[in-house]
N, C-alpha and C positions, 0 to 999 in steps of 0.2 A: 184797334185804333193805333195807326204809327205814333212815334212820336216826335213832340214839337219840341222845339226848345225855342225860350226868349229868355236874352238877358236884358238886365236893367243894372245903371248904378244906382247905389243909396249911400252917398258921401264917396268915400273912399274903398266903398265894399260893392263887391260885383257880385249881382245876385241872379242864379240858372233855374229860369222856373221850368219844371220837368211836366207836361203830358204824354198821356198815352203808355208806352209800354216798353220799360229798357229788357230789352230779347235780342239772341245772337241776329247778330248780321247787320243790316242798314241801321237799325234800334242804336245799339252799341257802339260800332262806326261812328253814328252822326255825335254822339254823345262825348265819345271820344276827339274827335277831331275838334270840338269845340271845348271840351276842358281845356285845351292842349293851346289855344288859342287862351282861354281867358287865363288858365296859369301863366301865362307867360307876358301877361300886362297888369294882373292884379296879384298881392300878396293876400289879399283877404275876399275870400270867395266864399257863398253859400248856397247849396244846390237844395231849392225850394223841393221837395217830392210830395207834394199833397195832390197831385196830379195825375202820378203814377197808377196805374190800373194794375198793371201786373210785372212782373220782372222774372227772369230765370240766372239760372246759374252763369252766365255770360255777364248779364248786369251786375250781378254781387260779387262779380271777380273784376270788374269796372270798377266798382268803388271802390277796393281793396287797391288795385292800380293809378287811383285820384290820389290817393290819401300818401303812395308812396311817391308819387312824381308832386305833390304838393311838400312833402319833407324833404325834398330835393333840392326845391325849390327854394325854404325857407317861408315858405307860404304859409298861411291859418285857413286850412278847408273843414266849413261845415258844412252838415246835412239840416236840415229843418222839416218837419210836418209829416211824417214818414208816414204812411196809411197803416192799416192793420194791416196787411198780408205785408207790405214791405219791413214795417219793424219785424214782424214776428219771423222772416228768414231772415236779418240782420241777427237778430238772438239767436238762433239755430245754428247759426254759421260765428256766432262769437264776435261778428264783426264788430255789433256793438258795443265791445270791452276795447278796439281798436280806435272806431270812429268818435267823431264829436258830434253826438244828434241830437238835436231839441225838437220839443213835443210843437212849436210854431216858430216861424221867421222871424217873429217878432223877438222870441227869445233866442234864437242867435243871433239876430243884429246886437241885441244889448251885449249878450255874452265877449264882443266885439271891447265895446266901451269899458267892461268890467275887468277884462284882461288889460286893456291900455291902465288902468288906474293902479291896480295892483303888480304891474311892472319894478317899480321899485320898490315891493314889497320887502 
């Protein structure tokens, strides 16, 4: 299965729901060329992956490449809903000591709200 991308906004936060399969070539490309697009209009983005089938090393080095053109940026990039095979190569690869990933969307929308309140902490 290629994969699809659709975004949606939810307030002020631009949300990438991921299907199908981030793998080298047109996969990653598409994926690419559309972060690059929504970083560049939203500072708070969260890339939905409960969709994801499969990913390879091309993908996990895509997300590795989100997170640094998102700090670039001055942007807040999460990840949401990871599947079993996509968390468990985020851990493999340590990514997940770099990325910000919630077990659902719903918990990094809030994650959103809970960083704005604790700003002047």
């Amino acid at each position: 299965m290629k994969l699809s991308l659709e975004t949606r906004n939810r307030g002020d936060v631009m949300i990438v729901h991921c299907h199908g399969r981030i793998v080298y070539r047109d996969e990653v490309a598409a994926l690419s060329r559309l972060a690059g697009e929504v970083l560049e209009n939203s500072s708070k983005v969260v890339f939905d992956l409960s969709g994801v089938t499969s990913i390879d090393s091309a993908g996990i080095g895509e997300f590795a490449l989100l997170h640094t053109w998102a700090q670039s940026k001055s942007a807040d990039l999460k990840f949401a809903s990871p599947t079993r095979l996509v968390r468990d190569l985020l851990d493999l690869t340590n990514l997940d000591s770099v990325l910000e990933i919630h077990p659902s969307l719903g918990e990094a929308l809030a994650s959103f709200q809970s960083s704005e309140v604790c700003a002047d902490c």
